[in-house]
N, C-alpha and C positions, 0 to 999 in steps of 0.2 A: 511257448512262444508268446502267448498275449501275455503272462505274468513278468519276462522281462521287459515288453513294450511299456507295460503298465508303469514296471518298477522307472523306464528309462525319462517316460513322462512326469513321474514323481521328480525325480530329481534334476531334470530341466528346469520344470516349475519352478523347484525351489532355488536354482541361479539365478535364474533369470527378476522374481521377489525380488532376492536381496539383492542382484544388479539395480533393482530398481527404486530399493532404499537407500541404496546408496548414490543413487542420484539425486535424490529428492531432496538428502539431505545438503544441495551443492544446491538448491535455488532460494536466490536469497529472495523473499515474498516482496517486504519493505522497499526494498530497492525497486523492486518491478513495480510494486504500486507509482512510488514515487516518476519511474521514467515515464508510464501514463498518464501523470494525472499531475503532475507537478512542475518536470523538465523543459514543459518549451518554453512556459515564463521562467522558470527561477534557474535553467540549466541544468544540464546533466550531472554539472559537477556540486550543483546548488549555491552557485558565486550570483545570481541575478542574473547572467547573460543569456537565458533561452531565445531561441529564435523569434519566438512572438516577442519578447520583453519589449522590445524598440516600439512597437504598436502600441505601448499601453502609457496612459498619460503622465505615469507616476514607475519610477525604476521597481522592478521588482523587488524583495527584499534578497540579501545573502542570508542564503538560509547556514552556513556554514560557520556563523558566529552570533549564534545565536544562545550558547555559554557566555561565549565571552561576553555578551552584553548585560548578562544577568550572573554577574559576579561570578564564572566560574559551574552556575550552575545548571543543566537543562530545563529550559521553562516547559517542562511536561504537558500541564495542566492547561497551561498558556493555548502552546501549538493543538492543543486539543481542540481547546472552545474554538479555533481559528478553522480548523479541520471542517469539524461538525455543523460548521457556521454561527455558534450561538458568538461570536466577537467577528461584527463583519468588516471586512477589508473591501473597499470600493472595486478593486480588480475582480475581484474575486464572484464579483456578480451578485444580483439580490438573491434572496433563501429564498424564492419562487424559481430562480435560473443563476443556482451557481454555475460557475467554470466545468465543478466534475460532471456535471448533470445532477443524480441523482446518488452517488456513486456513498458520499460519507454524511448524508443527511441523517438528523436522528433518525432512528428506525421507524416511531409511530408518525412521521409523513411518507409513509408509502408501506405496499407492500411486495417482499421480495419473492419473484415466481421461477420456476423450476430453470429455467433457460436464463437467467440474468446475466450471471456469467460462471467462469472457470472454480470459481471461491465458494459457489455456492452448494451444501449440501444439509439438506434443510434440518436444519435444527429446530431444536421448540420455538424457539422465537427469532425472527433476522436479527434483532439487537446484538447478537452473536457474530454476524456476517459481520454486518458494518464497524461496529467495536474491535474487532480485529483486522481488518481493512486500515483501522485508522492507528490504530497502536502498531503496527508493519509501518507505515510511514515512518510514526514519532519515532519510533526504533530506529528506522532507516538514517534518519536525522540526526540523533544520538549520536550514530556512528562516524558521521561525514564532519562533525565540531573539531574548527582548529583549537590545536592544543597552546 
């Protein structure tokens, strides 16, 4: 009797896993960062119209042609230093209080602790959190470029 409970928990287990791979693999990170941390100035759809945008003294950008403004091609590196704060945008608040908080600052201005949030599972170094934090974005962005 316990050897078929045994066996019937084995292979519960194991639907239940791969139910939950194959979930996993259905959330797109990028986007999520982006509706926290992005969406109420620039939109959900990334056109400039978030709900805060009217608040701010200068229009959001469209982030959604942001190809097309650079010939066709995604300014990667661009949206990065933009991210990370090293190219500062006045909205976007000083590098003592950006908008995310603390959220895609270089890594060596803070350190990331066990409870930060959902993203975090402690690697050698945070550089690893927040560089993929911020490449999920750029991604996100990639994706949403009018053709």
């Amino acid at each position: 009797m316990e050897k078929a409970a045994f066996k019937w928990a084995i292979i519960a287990s194991a639907v239940i896993g791969f139910g939950a791979c194959a979930l996993a693999q259905d959330i797109d990170v990028g986007k999520i960062e982006y509706q926290s941390s992005c969406a109420a100035c620039h939109g959900a759809d990334g056109k400039g119209k978030g709900p805060f945008g009217a608040a701010l003294k200068s229009a959001p950008t469209d982030l959604t042609v942001l190809s097309k403004k650079n010939n066709g091609v995604f300014p990667v590196n661009a949206v990065y230093e933009v991210v990370d704060g090293r190219t500062a945008i006045g909205s976007h608040g000083t590098r003592e209080m950006p908008i995310w908080g603390y959220r895609y600052r270089p890594p060596e201005a803070y350190k990331l602790k066990q409870a930060d949030d959902y993203v975090y599972s402690p690697p050698a170094s945070p550089e690893g959190v927040v560089h993929g934090r911020i490449l999920a974005v750029i991604d996100y962005l990639n994706r949403i470029q009018e053709k």
